[in-house]
C-alpha positions as CSV (number, residue, x, y, z in Angstrom):
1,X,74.3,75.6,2.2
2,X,73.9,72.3,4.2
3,X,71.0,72.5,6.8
4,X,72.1,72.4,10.4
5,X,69.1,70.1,11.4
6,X,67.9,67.7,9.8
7,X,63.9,67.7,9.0
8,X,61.9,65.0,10.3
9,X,59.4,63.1,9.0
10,X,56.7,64.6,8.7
11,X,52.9,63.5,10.2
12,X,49.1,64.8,9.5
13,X,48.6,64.2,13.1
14,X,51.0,66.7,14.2
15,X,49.2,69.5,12.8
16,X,45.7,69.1,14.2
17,X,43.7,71.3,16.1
18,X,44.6,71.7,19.5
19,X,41.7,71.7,22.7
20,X,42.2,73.7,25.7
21,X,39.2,72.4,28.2
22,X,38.3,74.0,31.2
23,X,39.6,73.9,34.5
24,X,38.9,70.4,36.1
25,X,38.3,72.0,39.2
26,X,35.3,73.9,37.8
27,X,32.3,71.1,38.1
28,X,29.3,72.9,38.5
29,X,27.5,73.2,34.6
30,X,25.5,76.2,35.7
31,X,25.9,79.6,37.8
32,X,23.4,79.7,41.5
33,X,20.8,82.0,41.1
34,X,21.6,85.5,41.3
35,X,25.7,85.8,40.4
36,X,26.3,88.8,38.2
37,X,29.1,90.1,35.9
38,X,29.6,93.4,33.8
39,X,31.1,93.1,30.8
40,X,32.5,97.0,30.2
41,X,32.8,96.8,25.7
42,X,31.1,95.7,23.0
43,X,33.2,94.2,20.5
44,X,34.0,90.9,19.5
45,X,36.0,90.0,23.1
46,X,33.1,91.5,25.2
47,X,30.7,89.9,23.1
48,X,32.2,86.9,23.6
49,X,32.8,87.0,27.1
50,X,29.1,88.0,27.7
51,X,27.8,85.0,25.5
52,X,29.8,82.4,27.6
53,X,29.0,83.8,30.9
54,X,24.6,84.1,30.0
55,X,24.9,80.3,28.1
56,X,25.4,79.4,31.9
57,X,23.5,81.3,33.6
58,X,25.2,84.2,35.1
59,X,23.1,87.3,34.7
60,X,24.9,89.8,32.3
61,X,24.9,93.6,31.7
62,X,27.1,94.5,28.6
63,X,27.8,98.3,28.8
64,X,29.0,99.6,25.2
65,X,30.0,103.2,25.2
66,X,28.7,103.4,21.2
67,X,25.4,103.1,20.0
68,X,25.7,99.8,18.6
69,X,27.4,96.7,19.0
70,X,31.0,95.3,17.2
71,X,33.8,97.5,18.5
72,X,36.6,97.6,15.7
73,X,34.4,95.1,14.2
74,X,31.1,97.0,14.0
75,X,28.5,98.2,11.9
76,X,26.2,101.5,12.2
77,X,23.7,102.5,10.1
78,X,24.0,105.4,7.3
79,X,22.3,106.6,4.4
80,X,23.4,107.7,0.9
81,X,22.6,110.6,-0.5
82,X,19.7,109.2,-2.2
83,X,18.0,108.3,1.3
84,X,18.6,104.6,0.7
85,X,20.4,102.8,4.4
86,X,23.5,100.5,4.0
87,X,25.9,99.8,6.9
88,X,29.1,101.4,6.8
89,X,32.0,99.4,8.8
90,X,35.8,100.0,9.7
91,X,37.3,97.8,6.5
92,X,37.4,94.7,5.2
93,X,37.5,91.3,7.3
94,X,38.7,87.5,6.9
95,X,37.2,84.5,8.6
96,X,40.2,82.1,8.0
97,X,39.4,78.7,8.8
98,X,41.7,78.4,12.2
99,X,39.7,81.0,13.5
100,X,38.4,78.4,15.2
101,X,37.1,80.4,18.7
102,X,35.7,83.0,16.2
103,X,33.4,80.2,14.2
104,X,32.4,79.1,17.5
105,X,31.2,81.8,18.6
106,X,29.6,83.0,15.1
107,X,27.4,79.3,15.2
108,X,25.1,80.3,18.0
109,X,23.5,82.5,15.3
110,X,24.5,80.6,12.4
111,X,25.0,76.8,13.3
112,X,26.0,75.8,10.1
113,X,27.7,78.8,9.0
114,X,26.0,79.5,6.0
115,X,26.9,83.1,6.4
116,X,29.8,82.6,5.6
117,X,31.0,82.5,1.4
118,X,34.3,80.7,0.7
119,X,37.0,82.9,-1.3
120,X,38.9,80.7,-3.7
121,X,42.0,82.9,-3.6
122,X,43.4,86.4,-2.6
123,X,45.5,87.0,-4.7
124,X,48.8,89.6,-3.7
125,X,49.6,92.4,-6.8
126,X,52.7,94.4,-7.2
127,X,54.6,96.5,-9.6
128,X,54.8,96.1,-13.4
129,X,51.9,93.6,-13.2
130,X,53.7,90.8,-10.9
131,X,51.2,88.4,-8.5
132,X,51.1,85.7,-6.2
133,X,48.7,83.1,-5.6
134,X,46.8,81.3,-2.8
135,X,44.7,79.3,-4.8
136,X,45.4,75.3,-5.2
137,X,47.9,75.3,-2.4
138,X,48.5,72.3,0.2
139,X,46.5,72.4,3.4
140,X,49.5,70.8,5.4
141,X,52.5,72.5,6.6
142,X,54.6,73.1,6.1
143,X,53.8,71.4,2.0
144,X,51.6,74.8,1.7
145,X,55.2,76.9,2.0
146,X,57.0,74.6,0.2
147,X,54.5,74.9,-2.8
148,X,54.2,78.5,-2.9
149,X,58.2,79.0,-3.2
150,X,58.2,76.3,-6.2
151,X,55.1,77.7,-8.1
152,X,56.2,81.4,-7.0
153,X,57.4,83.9,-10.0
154,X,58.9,86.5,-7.5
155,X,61.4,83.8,-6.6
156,X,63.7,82.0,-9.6
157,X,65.8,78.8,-7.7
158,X,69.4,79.9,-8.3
159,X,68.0,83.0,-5.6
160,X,67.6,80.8,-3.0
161,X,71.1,80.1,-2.7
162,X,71.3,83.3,-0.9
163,X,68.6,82.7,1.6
164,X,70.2,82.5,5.4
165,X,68.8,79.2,6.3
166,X,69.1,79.4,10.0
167,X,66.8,82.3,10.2
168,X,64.5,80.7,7.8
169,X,64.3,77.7,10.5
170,X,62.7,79.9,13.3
171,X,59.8,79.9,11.5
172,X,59.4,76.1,11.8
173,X,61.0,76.1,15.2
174,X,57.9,78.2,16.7
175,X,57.7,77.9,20.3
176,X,55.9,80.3,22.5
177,X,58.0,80.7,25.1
178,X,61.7,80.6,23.5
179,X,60.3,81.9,20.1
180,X,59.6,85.3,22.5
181,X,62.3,84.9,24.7
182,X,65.0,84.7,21.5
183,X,63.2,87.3,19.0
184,X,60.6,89.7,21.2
185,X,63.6,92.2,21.7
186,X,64.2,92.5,17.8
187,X,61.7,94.1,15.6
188,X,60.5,92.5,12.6
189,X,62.7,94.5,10.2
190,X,65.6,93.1,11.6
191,X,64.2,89.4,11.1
192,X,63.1,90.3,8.1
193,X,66.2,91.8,6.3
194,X,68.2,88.4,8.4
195,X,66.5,85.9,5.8
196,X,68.1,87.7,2.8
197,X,65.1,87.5,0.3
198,X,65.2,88.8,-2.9
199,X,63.9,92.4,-2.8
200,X,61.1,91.7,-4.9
201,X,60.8,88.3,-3.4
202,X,60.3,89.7,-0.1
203,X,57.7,92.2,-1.1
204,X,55.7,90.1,-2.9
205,X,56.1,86.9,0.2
206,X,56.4,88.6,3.2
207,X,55.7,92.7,3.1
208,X,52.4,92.5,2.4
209,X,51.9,89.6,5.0
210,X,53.8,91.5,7.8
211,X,52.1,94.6,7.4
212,X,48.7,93.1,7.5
213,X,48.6,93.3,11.4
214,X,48.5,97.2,11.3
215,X,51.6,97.5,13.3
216,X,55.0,99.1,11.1
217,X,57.9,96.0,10.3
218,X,60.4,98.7,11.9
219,X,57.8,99.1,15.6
220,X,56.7,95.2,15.8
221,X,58.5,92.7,17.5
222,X,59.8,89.9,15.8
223,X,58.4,87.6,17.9
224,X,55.0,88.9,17.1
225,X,55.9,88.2,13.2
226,X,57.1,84.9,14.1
227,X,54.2,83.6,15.9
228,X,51.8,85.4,13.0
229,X,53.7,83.5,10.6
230,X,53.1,79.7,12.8
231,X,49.6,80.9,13.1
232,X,48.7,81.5,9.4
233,X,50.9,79.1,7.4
234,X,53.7,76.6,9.3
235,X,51.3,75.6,12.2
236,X,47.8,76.0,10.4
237,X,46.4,72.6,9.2
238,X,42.9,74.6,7.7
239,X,44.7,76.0,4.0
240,X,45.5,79.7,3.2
241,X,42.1,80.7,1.7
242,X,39.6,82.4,4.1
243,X,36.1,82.9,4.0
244,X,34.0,86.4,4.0
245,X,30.4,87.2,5.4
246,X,27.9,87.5,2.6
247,X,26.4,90.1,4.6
248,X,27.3,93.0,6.9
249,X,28.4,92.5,10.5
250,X,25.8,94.4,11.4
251,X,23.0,91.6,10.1
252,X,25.0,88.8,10.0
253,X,26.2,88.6,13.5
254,X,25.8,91.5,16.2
255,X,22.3,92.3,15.7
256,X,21.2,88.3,15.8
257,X,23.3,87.7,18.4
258,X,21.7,90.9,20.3
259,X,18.8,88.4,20.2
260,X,20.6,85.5,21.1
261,X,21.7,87.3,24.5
262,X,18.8,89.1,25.2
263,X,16.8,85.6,25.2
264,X,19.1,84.8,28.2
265,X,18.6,87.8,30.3
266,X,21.2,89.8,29.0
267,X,20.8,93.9,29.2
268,X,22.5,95.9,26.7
269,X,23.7,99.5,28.2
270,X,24.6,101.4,24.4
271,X,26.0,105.1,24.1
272,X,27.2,104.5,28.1
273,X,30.6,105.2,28.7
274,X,32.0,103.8,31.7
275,X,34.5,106.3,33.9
276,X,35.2,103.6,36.6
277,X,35.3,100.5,38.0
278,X,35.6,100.4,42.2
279,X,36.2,96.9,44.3
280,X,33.1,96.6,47.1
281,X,33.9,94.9,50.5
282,X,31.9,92.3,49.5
283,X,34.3,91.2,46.4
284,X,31.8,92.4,43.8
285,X,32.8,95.6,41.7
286,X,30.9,98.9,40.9
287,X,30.8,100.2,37.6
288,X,30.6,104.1,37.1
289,X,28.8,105.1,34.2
290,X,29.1,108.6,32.6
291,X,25.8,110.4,33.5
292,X,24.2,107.2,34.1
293,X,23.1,105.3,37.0
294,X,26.4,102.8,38.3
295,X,26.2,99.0,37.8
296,X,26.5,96.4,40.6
297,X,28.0,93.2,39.8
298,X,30.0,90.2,41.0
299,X,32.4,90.2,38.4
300,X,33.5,92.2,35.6
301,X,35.1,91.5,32.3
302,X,37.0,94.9,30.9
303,X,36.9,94.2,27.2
304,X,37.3,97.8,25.9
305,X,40.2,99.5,23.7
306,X,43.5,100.5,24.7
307,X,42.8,104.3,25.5
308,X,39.6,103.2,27.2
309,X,41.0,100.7,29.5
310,X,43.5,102.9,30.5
311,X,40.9,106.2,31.4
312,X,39.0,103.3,33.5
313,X,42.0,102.3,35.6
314,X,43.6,105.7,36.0
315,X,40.1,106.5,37.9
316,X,40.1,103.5,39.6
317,X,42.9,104.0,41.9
318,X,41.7,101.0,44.1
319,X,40.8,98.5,41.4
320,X,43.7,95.5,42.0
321,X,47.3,96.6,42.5
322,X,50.4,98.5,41.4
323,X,52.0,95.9,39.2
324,X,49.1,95.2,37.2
325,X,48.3,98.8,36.6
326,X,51.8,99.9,35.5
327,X,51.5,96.8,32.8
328,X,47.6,98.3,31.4
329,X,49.3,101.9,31.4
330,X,52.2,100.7,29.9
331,X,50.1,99.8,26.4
332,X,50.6,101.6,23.5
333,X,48.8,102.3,20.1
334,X,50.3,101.4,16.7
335,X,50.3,104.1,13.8
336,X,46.9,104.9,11.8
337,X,45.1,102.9,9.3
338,X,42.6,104.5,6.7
339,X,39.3,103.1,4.9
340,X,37.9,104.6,2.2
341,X,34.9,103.1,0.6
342,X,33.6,104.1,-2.7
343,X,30.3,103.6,-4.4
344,X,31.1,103.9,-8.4
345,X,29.4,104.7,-10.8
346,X,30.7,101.8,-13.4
347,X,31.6,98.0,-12.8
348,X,34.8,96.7,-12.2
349,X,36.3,94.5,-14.6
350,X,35.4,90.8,-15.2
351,X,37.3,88.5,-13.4
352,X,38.4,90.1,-10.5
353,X,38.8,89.1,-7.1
354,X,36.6,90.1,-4.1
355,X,40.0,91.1,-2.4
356,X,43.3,91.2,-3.3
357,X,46.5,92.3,-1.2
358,X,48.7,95.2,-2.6
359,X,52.6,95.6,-2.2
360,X,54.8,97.9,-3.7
361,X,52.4,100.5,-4.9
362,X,52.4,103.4,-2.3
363,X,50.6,103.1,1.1
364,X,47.8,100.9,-0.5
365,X,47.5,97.7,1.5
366,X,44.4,96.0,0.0
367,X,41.3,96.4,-2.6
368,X,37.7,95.0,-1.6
369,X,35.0,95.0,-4.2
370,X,32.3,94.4,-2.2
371,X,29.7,94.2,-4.9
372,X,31.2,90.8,-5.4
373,X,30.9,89.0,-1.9
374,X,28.6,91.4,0.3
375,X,25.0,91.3,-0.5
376,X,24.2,94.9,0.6
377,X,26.5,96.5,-2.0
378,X,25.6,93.3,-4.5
379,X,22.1,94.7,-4.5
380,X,23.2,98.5,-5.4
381,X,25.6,97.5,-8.0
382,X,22.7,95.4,-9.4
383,X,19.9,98.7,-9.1
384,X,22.4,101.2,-10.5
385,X,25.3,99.3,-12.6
386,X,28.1,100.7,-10.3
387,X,30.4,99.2,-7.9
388,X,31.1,99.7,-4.4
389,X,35.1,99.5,-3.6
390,X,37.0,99.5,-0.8
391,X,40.4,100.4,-0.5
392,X,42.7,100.1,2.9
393,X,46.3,101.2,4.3
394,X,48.0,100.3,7.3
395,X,50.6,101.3,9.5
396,X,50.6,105.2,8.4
397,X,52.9,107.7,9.2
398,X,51.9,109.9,11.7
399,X,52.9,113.2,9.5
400,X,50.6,111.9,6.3
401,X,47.4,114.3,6.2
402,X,44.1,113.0,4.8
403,X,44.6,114.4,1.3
404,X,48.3,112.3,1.0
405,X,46.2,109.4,2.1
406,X,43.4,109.6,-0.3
407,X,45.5,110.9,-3.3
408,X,47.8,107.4,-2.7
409,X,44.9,105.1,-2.4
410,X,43.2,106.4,-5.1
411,X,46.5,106.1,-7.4
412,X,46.7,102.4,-6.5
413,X,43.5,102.0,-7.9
414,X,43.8,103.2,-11.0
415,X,46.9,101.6,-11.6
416,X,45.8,98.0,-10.8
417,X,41.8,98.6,-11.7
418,X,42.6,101.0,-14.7
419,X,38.8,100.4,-15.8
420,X,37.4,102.2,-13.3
421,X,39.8,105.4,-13.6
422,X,37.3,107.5,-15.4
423,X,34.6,106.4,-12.9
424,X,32.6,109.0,-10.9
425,X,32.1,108.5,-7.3
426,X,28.5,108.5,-6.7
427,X,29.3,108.3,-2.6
428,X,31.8,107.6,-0.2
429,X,32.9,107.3,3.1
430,X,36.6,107.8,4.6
431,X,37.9,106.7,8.0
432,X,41.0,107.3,9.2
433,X,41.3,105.2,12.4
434,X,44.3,105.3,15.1
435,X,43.1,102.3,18.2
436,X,44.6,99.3,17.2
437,X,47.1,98.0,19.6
438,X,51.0,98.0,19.3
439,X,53.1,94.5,19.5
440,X,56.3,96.3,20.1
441,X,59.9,95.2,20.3
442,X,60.2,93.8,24.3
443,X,56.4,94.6,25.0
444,X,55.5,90.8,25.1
445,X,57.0,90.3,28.9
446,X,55.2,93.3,30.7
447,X,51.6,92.6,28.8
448,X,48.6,91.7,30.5
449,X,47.0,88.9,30.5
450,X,43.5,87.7,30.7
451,X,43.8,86.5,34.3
452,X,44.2,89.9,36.7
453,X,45.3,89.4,40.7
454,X,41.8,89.2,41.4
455,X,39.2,86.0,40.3
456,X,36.2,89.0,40.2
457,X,37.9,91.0,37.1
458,X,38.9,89.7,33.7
459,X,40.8,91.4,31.1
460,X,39.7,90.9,26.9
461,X,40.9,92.2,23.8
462,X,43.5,91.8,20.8
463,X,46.1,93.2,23.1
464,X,46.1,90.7,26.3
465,X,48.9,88.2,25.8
466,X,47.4,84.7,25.4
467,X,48.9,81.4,26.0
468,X,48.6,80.4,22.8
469,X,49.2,81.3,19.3
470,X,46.3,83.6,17.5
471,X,45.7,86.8,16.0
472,X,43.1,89.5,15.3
473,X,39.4,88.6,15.1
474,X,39.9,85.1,16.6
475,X,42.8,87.1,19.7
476,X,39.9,89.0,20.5
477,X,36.8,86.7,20.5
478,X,39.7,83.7,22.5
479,X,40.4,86.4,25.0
480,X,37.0,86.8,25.6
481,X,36.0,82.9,26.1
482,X,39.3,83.1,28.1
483,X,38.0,86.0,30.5
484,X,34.6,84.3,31.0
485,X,36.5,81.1,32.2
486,X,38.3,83.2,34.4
487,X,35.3,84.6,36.3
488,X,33.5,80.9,35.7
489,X,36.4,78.9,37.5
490,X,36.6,81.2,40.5
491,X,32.8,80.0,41.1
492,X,33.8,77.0,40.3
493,X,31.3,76.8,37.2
494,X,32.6,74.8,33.6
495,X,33.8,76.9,30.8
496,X,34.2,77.1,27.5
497,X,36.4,74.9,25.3
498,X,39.2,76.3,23.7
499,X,40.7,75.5,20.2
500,X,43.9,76.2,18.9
501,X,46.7,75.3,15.8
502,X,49.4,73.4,17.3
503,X,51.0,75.2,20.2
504,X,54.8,74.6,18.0
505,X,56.2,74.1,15.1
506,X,57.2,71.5,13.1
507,X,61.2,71.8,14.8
508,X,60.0,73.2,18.2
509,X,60.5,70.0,19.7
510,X,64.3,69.7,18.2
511,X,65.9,72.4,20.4
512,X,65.6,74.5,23.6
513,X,67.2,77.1,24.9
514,X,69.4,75.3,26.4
515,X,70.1,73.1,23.8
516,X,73.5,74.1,21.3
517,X,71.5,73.1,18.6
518,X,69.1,76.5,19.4
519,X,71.6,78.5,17.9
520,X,70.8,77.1,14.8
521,X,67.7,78.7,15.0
522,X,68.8,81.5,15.9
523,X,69.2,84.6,13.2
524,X,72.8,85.0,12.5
């Protein structure tokens, strides 16, 4: 099939990171004495936020309505049966090497990142034994795609020859603001089946990739898939291996950057759960807090989850106005995802991976053996000759009870890990989780964004639509450097720089809208 663009040639230069700096406007390096903000959540956005806004000087009050710190990324204390304390969290997570915000903000407790342990591949398994391979891959893009499709055994070459071209292109052709104004109304299914992969092809390249972002192929837009695919392979210059912590969140990050913050004046408010959030005449805000004493501050970032954000503004009738409310009520959730970690009572096999993606095998999404990157469980399997494994699913139907779920997951085990299908379980923990936020089909338009009608309140989380391309951990710690700047620039205060892939692709520059030539890129 002859290519309706020709490529052009390509440059290193193109794909390096990007950097957002602050508003020009905003001079002053530090905040007058006195100016306070709220930051309502304490998960990576909030955290973030928070950090930003104390480094210069604003006086902080992060109000978490849990215990502890992390949000969807956090770590509490439990005990086995045994007495001995671990910390349990919600699933396994990857500190790819564009997470550039993310790193950022992880160096103010770890400056040279020694926390974090690099994985040399994550392998993807499927049916009748069949993989695929990160490992020895190009950094550049789009070489790193390029490389995986020769090397690949899902895909023979006389396959390809089926492949629709033009829909393959959009994927280089990332732009944010065509890519969502051509695809955002299609969900990913659609694109999906419009490349004509192979059947096992697909699975094995794209399935497990797509369903990685909790959201269902058939309920996410298109758009959404596209820019995931610019942001981890055709605009990511950093390689397609990620990084773990070689300890828990709790000890490698929130409770050491607790101490961080509290060194610069910031007051932690845990197990508060804020009801409201009411505009003064003055321009500050008033926060309400549930059988606690109400905050005063200038400013407040809202960094909490979708339900949570949405309780806050429907008893806030006066906080800013109707437009902006109807786009936070208008949020949705996506379906339930499950974690189910198990402490074993024999080792897992030599040779395996830390983590390895799943496709094909039932609702499994992934395997973690945490005895082989996480020094908590490391020490256990050490004292008692076990193993501690971790095994997640994403995008659940609604109608699948607790029992389906475990009775799957467990299946998958034993069918790629058949050594440990004998093994006792010594303890375990299962969560079944329904809070992560939906990308659907025509939802990009009517999101929120970090900026709100007023300079005094901030939105942050992995739901706010950001200018540029990002995803997961490193969406929700941007947003929240994004929502301090916010707040900074109306006081006319620096903020923080902010990093980025490239903003397009590799043919974004060859074709607009308005060009002709965009239908190319278009799915037929």
């Amino acid at each position: 099939m002859r290519l309706p663009l020709a490529l052009p040639k390509l440059s290193t230069g193109r794909f390096s990171p990007e950097r957002l700096a602050p508003s020009p406007q905003a001079r002053r390096p530090r905040a007058p004495e006195g100016l306070s903000a709220a930051v309502v959540g304490g998960g990576l956005a909030g955290m973030a936020a928070a950090t930003v806004l104390a480094e210069r000087g604003v006086r902080v009050t992060v109000i978490e309505r849990e215990p502890f710190l992390g949000g969807r990324v956090a770590a509490w204390r439990e005990r086995l049966a045994d007495g001995e304390p671990f910390d349990m969290e919600r699933g396994f997570h990857a500190f790819f090497r564009q997470y550039y915000n993310l790193r950022a903000l992880l160096r103010r407790v770890d400056p040279r990142l020694e926390r974090l342990r690099r994985l040399e591949d994550y392998p993807i398994y499927g049916p009748g034994g069949s993989m695929e391979s990160f490992s020895n891959l190009p950094a550049l893009p789009p070489f790193n795609l390029i490389s995986l499709v020769r090397r690949s055994p899902s895909l023979r070459l006389m396959e390809l020859r089926h492949i629709d071209v033009r829909s393959g292109l959009a994927m280089l052709a990332f732009d944010m603001e065509r890519t969502y104004a051509t695809f955002d109304h299609r969900n990913a299914r659609e694109y999906l089946d419009s490349l004509r992969f192979p059947p096992h092809a697909r699975r094995m390249m794209f399935n497990v990739f797509s369903h990685s972002f909790f959201n269902p192929e058939e309920d996410m837009s298109a758009a959404e898939l596209l820019m995931m695919f610019h942001f981890y392979f055709m605009g990511n210059p950093e390689g397609l291996v990620f990084d773990v912590l070689d300890e828990s969140f709790a000890s490698a990050l929130w409770h050491p950057l607790r101490r961080y913050l509290e060194k610069r004046h910031v007051q932690f408010r845990l197990g508060q759960s804020v009801t409201a959030v009411n505009p003064r005449e003055d321009g500050g805000v008033r926060i309400q807090v549930e059988d606690a004493e109400p905050v005063e501050a200038d400013a407040v970032v809202l960094a909490t989850t979708v339900p949570a954000l949405q309780r806050i503004v429907t008893n806030s009738p006066e906080l800013l106005d109707r437009g902006w409310r109807e786009k936070v009520l208008g949020l949705s959730l996506t379906s339930p995802f499950a974690v189910w970690r198990l402490w074993l009572d024999r080792p897992s096999g030599p040779g395996r991976h830390p983590f390895v993606g799943t496709t094909g095998l039932g609702i499994i999404d992934n395997i973690s053996l945490y005895h082989l990157f996480e020094g908590e469980s490391r020490r256990w399997a050490a004292r008692t000759g076990g193993s501690v494994v971790e095994l997640h699913a994403y995008g659940l139907p609604l109608e699948l009870d607790e029992e389906s779920v475990r009775r799957e997951l467990l299946g998958g085990l034993h069918t790629l890990y058949p050594e440990l299908r004998d093994a006792r379980t010594l303890e375990e923990r299962f969560l079944l989780r329904r809070d992560c936020p939906s990308f659907a089909p025509g939802s990009f338009r009517t999101r929120p964004t970090v900026e709100t009608p007023s300079p005094r309140v901030a939105l942050a989380g992995d739901f706010v639509r950001l200018p540029i391309p990002t995803a997961l951990m490193e969406r929700a710690t941007t947003s929240g450097f994004m929502a301090a700047n916010h707040l900074l620039e109306g006081w006319g205060i620096q903020g923080e720089e902010i990093w980025s892939v490239p903003r397009a692709g590799l043919l974004a520059g060859l074709a607009t809208a308005r060009d002709p030539g965009a239908a190319a890129l278009q799915p037929s």
